[in-house]
C-alpha positions, 0 to 999 in steps of 0.5 A, a space after each residue: 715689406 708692404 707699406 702697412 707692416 711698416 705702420 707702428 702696432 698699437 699694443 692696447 689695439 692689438 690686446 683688446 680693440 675696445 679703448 674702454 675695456 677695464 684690462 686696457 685702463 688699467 694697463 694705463 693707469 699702471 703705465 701712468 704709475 710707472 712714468 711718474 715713478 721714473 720721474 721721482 727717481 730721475 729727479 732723486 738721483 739728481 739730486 743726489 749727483 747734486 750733494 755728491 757734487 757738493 760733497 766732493 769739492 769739500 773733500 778737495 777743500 779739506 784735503 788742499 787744506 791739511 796737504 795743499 800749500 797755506 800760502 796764497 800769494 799764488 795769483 792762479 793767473 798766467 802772463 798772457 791771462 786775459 782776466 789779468 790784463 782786464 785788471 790792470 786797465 785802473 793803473 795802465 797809466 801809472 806802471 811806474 808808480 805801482 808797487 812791486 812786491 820784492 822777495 824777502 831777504 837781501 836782493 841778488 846784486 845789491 851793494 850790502 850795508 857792509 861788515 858791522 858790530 853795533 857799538 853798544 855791546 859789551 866789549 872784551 879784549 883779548 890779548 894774544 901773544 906768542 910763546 918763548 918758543 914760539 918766538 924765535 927764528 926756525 933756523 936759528 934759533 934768536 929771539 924775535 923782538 916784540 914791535 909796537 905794531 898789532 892786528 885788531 880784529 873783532 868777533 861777536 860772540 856769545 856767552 850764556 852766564 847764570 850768576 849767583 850774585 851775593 849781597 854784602 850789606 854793611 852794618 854801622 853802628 850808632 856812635 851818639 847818645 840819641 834815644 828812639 834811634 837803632 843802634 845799628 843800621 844795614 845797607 839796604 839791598 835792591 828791592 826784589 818784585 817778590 820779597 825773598 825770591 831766589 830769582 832776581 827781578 830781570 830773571 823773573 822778566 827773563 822767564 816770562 819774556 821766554 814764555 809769552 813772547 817767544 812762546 818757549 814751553 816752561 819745560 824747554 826752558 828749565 831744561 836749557 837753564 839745567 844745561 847751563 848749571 840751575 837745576 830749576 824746580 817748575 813749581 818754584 817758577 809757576 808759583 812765582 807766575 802766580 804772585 806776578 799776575 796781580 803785579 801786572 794786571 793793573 798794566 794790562 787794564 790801562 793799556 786795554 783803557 787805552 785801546 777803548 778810546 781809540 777810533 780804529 781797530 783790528 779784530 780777530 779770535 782764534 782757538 785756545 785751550 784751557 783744561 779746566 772745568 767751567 760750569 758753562 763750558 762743555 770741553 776745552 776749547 776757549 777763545 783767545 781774542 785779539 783787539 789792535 789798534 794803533 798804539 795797543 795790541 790787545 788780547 782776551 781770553 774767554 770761554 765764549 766765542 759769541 758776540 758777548 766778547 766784543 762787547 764787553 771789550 768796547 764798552 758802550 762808549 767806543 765808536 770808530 771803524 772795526 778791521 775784521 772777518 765776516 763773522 756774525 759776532 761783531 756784526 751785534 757792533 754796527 749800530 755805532 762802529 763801521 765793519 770793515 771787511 777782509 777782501 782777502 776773505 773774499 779772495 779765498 771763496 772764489 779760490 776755495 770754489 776753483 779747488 773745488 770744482 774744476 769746472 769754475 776754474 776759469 770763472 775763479 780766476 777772472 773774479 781773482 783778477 778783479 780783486 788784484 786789479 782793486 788791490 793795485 788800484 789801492 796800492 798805486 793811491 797810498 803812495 800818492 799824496 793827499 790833495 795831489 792831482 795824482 792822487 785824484 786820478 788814483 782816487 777816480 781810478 779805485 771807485 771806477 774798479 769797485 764801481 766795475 766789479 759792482 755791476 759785474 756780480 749784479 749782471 751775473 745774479 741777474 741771469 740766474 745761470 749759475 751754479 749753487 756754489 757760484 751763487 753762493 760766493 757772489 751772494 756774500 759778496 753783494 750783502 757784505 759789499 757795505 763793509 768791503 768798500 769802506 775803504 774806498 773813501 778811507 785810505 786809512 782803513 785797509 783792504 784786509 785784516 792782516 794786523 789782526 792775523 799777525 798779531 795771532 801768529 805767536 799766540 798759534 805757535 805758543 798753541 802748538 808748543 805748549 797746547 794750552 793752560 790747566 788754569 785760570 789765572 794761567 790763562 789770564 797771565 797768557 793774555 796779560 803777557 802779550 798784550 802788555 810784550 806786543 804792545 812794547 814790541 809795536 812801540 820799539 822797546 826791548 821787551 826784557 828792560 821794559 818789563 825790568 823796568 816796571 818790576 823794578 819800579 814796583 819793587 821800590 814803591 811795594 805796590 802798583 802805581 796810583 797812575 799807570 801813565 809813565 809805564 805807558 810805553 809811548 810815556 816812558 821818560 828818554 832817561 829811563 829808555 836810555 839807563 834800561 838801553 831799552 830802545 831797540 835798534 831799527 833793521 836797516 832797510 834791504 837796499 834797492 836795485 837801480 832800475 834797468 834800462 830798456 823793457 
């Protein structure tokens, strides 16, 4: 082949030699119109590949939420992960002093808290004996005779009774020549929370315990009770419900006035549903509020989920430090409180955008490990005292991590190498990084919402149990309920004799109390928590392991 066949041909050259034939420019404005045309659909199928890209890591979000496993306690982090040792470099030197969660329930080798019946149950003695028959020898037939000699064993045990109890007042007659006086005079019997009710008032305590504490469905309830011989009517119970709810409104008010004055506070809302009409209200869907502070757990039912909730809540005067998510609504709060963020919120993004996309696997799970080296960080201060030099060092050590991972987001926003989702997680992270580090110089501010979260748990069951409520003022009572039986419960009262107790005090008087502090339960008098037995008896605490010698 000669040197000259091995020359590219110019196509226009070999068309037409003349550059400015009409047929040559417009062969190139044609090829010109294509180029540019192959540009747009290589850049629309980018973009394209882009929003499937996205699409698909949230198919893998939804589906590793409706299938995947609910629990985060998984840190993605192996034993020998580089990322893992990088965050504990803050605590390296108080291994000993660091906090090591333990498994739930009793630990494999402890010496137990031994076999015991608490004494103040109710005790029945139960004689056994033998037969006449039974008595005497098998060969010979002689009686055995009995010994002041005898096995003592106990056993607890259960027994549901209803009863129906019966008042025999007495009736006296006068036997003096008095005037303006009855003649005859009848024992009065103990005053009843609804007047001429069919239930007592511990049964009427009894039902709505069942119901907005446990969270039991008002049908489940009536059928256990026809089990047990009360054939139960709803309507007689939810009618009863009716005349109960402005008994305890009052209560509910002074515990929410309580919580107003408190400087620090646990938020959160979840959904809740409430068939009725509301005229500014399109579907079902209502928001059950929760507000908790350190002597208070409150709850709110509204129709609105907006920033209006909150703000009603605190009033103009509450200022103190808010535990809660990042959702807009209480940012409208920040003027006059502190927003303390959730780190277990951020958590999840870098997790949700590992699940999503395999490829940032590795950078999720670094930024995963600077999150749990902060929390030990924190963890190893709490257990320190205040004003100790342990303590500082502890204190010096959690501002160097948070310092740490502060540069270390600057630094990756800086190069502008990242993906869309990348960006996007660590974007939330520098403007919300205000609110995530208050409690670096606040001990007492924690590092997640956790109290908030807990507190909606029940409120969820009672949701799956019983999906919602068909009115209003049922679904006010929901939020009545709870606020006033967790608010108990966080103060250590039975639940039952507390509610009893205010019932029983309103039966006597015939109306609501013009002060409301003595039924405060952290007001209530030691003779009252001791004649209701209202006081709960604290768990023991699961024993320890000694400590192993050797690695």
């Amino acid at each position: 082949m000669s040197e000259d066949t091995k020359k590219p041909i110019n196509i226009m050259n070999t068309i037409c030699p003349n550059p400015d034939c009409g047929v040559v420019r417009s062969l190139k404005e044609v090829i010109a119109g294509l180029v540019e045309k192959l540009c747009k659909v290589e850049s629309l199928i980018a973009e394209k590949d882009a929003i499937i890209e996205q699409l698909q890591g949230q198919l893998r979000n939804q589906s590793s939420k409706l299938f995947g496993v609910s629990s985060e306690k998984s840190r993605y982090l192996g034993d020998n992960s580089a990322e893992s040792n990088k965050s504990v470099e803050c605590v390296e030197e108080q291994k000993d002093a660091s906090h090591t969660r333990g498994q739930r329930g009793a630990v494999q080798g402890h010496c137990g808290h031994g076999r015991k019946i608490p004494e103040t149950l109710k005790t029945l003695d139960v004689v056994h004996e033998l037969s006449s028959e039974e008595a005497r020898c098998p060969h010979c037939g002689k009686p055995y005779r009995k010994v002041k000699i005898e096995k003592v064993s106990s056993e607890i045990d259960i027994e549901i009774v209803i009863l129906r109890r019966i008042h025999h007042r007495s009736c006296y007659a006068q036997t003096c020549a008095c005037e303006n006086t009855p003649a005859i005079i009848t024992a009065s019997k103990t005053p009843q929370v609804i007047p001429k009710s069919l239930l007592s008032n511990a049964f009427w305590a009894y039902l709505l315990v069942q119901k907005y504490f446990f969270q039991i469905p008002l049908h489940r309830q009536i059928t256990e009770l026809s089990m047990q011989g009360l054939p139960l009517l709803t309507g007689t119970v939810l009618g009863g419900f009716q005349k109960l709810t402005p008994l305890l409104r009052p209560l509910y008010q002074e515990l929410i006035a309580v919580s107003r004055t408190e400087h620090h506070w646990h938020a959160d809302e979840t959904r809740w549903l409430m068939f009725v009409d509301h005229p500014e209200k399109k579907g079902f869907r209502w928001w059950l509020w929760t507000f908790v502070s350190e002597r208070v757990v409150a709850f709110v039912v509204d129709p609105s989920r907006s920033a209006r909730v909150p703000q009603e809540y605190f009033g103009d005067e509450a200022q103190g430090t808010l535990n809660v998510d990042r959702y807009s609504a209480y940012h409208s709060l920040v003027e006059r409180m502190k927003r303390a963020l959730c780190w277990y919120h951020m958590r999840r993004d870098f997790m949700k955008a590992m699940e999503a996309f395999a490829k940032l696997a590795e950078w999720a799970k670094s930024w995963m490990a600077e999150i749990d080296g902060l929390e030990r960080c924190n963890e190893v201060r709490l257990q320190l005292q205040p004003n100790t030099l342990a303590y500082q060092d502890a204190q010096r050590a959690l501002e160097e991590k948070a310092t740490h991972i502060k540069e270390k987001w600057e630094q990756e926003l800086a190069q502008g190498s990242l993906g869309k989702r990348q960006q996007t997680v660590l974007n939330s992270l520098r403007r919300n990084w205000e609110g995530l580090t208050i409690f670096v110089q606040d001990p007492a501010i924690p590092m997640h919402n956790n109290v908030a979260e807990r507190a909606l748990r029940s409120a969820a069951v009672g949701r799956k149990n019983y999906y919602g409520h068909h009115a209003v003022w049922s679904g006010e009572l929901s939020a009545i309920c709870m606020t006033i039986f967790q608010t108990a419960a966080k103060h250590n009262l039975n639940v039952y004799a507390y509610l009893q107790y205010y019932f029983d005090t309103y039966a006597k008087l015939g109306s609501v109390p013009d002060s409301l502090d003595v039924f405060l339960p952290w007001n209530i008098p030691e003779a009252v928590i001791s004649q209701y037995n209202m006081r709960l008896i604290a768990p023991k605490k699961r024993g320890k392991l000694p400590k192993r010698a050797g690695p």
